[in-house]
C-alpha positions as CSV (number, residue, x, y, z in Angstrom):
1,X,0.0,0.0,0.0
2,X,1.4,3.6,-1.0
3,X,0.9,6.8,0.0
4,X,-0.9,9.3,-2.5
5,X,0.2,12.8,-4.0
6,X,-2.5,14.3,-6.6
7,X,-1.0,17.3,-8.6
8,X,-2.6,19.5,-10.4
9,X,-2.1,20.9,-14.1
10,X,-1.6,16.9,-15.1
11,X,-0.9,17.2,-18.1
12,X,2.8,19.1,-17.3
13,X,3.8,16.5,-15.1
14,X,4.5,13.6,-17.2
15,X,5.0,13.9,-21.1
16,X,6.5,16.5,-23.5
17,X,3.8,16.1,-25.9
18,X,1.0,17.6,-23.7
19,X,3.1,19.7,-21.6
20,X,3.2,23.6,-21.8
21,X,5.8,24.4,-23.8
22,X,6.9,21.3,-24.4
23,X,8.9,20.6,-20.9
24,X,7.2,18.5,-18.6
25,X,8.2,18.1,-15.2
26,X,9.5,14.3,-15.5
27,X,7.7,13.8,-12.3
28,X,7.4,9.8,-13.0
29,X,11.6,9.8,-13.2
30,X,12.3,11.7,-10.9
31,X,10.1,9.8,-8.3
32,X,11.6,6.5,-9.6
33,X,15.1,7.7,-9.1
34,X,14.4,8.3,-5.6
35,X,12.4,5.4,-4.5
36,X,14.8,3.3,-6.6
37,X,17.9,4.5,-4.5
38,X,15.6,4.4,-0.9
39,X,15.1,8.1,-0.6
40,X,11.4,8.4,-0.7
41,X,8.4,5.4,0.1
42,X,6.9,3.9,-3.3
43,X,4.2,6.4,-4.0
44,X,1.4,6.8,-6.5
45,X,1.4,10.1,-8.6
46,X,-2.1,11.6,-9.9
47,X,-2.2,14.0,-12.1
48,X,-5.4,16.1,-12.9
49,X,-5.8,18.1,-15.6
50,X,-7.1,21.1,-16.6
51,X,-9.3,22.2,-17.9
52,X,-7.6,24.8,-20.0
53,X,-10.2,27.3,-20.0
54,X,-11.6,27.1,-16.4
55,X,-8.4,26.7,-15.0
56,X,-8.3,30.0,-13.4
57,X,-11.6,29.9,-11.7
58,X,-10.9,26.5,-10.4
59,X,-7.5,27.0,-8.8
60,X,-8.0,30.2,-7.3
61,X,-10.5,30.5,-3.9
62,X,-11.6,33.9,-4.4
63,X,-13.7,36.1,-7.8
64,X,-10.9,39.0,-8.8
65,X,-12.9,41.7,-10.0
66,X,-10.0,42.9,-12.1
67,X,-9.6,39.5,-14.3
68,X,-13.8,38.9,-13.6
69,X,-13.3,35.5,-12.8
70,X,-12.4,33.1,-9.7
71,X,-13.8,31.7,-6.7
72,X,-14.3,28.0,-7.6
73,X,-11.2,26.9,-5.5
74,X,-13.8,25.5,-2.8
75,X,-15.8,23.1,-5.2
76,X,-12.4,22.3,-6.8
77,X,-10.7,20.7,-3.4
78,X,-14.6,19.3,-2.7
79,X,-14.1,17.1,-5.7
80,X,-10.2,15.9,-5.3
81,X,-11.3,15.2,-1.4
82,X,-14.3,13.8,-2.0
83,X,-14.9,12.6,-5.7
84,X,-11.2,11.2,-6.9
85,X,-9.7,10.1,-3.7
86,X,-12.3,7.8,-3.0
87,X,-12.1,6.7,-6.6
88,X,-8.4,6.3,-6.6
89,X,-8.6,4.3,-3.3
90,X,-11.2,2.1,-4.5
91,X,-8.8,1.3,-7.8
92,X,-5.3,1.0,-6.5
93,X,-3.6,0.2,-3.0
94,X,-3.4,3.3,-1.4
95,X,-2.9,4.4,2.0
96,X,-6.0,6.3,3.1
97,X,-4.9,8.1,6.3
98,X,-4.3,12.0,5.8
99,X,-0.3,11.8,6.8
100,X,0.0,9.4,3.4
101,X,-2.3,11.6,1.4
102,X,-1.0,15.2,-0.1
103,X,-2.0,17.4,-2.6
104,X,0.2,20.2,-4.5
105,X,0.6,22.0,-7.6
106,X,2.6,25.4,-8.9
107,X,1.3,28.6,-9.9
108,X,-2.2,28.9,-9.6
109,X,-2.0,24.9,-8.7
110,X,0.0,25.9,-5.8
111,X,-2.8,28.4,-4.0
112,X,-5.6,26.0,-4.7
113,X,-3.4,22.6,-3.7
114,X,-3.0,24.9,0.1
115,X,-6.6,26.1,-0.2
116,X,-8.0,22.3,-0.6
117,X,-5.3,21.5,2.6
118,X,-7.0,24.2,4.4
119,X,-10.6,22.8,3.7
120,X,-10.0,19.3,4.3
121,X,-6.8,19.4,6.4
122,X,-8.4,15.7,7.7
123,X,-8.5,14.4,3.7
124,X,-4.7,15.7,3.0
125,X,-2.0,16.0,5.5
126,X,0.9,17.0,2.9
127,X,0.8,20.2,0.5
128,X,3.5,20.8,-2.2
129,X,2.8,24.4,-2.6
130,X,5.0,25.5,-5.6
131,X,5.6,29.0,-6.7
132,X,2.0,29.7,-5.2
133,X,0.0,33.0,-6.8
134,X,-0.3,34.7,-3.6
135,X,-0.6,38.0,-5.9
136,X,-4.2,36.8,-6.7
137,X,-7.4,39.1,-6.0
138,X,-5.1,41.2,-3.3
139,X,-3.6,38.5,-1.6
140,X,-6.6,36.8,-0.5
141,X,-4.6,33.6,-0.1
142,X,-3.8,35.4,3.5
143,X,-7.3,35.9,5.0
144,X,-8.1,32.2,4.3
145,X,-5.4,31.1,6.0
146,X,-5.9,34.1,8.7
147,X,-9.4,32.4,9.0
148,X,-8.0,28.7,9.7
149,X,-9.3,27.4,12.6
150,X,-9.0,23.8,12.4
151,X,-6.5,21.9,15.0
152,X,-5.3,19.9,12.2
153,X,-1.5,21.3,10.4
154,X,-0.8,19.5,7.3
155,X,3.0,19.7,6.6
156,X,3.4,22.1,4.3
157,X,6.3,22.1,1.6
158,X,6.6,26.4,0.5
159,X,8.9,27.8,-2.1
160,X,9.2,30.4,-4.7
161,X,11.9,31.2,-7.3
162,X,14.0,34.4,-6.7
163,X,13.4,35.4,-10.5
164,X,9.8,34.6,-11.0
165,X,7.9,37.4,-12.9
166,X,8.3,40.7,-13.9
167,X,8.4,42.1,-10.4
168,X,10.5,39.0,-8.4
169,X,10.5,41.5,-5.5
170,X,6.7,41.5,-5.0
171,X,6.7,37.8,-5.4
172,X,9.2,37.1,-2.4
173,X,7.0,39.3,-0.3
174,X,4.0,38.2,-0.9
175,X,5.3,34.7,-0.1
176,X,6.5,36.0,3.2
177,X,3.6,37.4,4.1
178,X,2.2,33.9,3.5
179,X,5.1,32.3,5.4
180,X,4.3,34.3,8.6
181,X,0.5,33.5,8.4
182,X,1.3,30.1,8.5
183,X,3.4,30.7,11.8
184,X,1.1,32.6,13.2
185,X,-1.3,30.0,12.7
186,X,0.9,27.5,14.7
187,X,2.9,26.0,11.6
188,X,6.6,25.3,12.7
189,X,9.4,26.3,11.0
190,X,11.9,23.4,9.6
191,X,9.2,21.2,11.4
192,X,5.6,21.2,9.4
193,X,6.5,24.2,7.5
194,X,9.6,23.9,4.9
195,X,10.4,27.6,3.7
196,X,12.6,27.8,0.6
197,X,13.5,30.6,-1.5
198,X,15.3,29.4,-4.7
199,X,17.8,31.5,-5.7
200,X,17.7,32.1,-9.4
201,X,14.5,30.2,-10.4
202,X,12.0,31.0,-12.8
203,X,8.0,30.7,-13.1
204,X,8.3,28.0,-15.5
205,X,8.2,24.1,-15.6
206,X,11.6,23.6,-15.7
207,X,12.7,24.8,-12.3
208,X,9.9,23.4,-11.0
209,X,10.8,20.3,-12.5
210,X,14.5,21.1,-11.0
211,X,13.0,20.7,-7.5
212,X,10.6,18.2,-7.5
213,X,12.6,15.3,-6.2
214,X,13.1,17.6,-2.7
215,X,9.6,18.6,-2.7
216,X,9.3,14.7,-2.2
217,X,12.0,14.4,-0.3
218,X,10.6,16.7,2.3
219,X,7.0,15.1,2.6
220,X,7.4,11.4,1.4
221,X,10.6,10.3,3.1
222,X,11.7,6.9,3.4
């Protein structure tokens, strides 16, 4: 039985041919490669697609009036916690528990993947949250974690690239200010909560891909 990480924006993870761009994130290698040389547990990767179109509205938890869509975050987690992972754990041999279960994704994927830990921190105890768009509909990421009142604290795996976007500055802050919600929520530093700024990374697959295999490292350990 293996634990389970669902990722979102599926069709990057895997293959060139449907990734953006043409650079997936060689997630199935990389994950090989570690549990191969003992580093990580066996795992099973899900990836879920977009949708290409509704994308936006379904990874972000709030409606931005300036891009007039959003908000569909909420019935987005509802249906990885309570539509695929009972369908995935009916069809493989999964471990069920929350500690064995995580969820994570990068851009956009990243704020939904930590809003669906924050709805169902009892569903998914691990989030990858990748080069998150804290930026979206001002910063609204921050009040729903502000708002968290569950006893529950899924580890939480953080990062951002020190070159992402046109303004990498605003980026880094806004993912501190993130950072010290989480603390202030109770999240420990080096403990449940893995900070990382990367120096030199981009918002694109490739340095995503470049770090996957300690994104595992930190939440599926052998």
């Amino acid at each position: 039985y293996c634990p389970v990480l669902y990722l979102q924006d599926g069709q990057n993870l895997f293959d060139p041919a449907t990734a953006f761009l043409g650079q997936d994130w060689q997630a199935d290698v990389t994950a090989d490669r570690l549990i191969l040389n003992g580093t990580i547990e066996p795992i099973i990767l899900v990836g879920v697609y977009n949708t290409g179109v509704r994308r936006v509205s379904e990874y972000t938890p709030t409606r931005d009036p300036r891009h007039r869509k959003g908000g569909k975050g909420d019935r987005y987690a509802q249906m990885l916690a309570r539509e695929l992972k009972p369908f995935i754990d009916r069809e493989y041999r999964t471990k069920r528990a929350a500690l064995a279960t995580g969820v994570g994704g990068s851009s956009l994927g990243g704020l939904v993947s930590l809003e669906a830990g924050l709805l169902y921190p009892r569903v998914f105890g691990k989030l990858a949250v990748i080069s998150p768009s804290v930026w979206w509909d001002g910063r609204s990421m921050l009040r729903l974690v502000q708002s968290y009142r569950s006893p529950f604290r899924p580890k939480i795996w953080l990062d951002t690239g020190t070159e992402e976007g046109d303004s990498p500055q605003q980026i880094l802050e806004d993912l501190r200010l993130l950072r010290n919600a989480l603390l202030e929520k109770g999240w420990r530093d080096g403990v449940d909560l893995q900070y990382w700024e990367v120096p030199g990374a981009r918002h694109h697959e490739h340095a995503w891909a470049a770090r996957f295999g300690m994104v595992l490292e930190c939440l599926f350990p052998r």
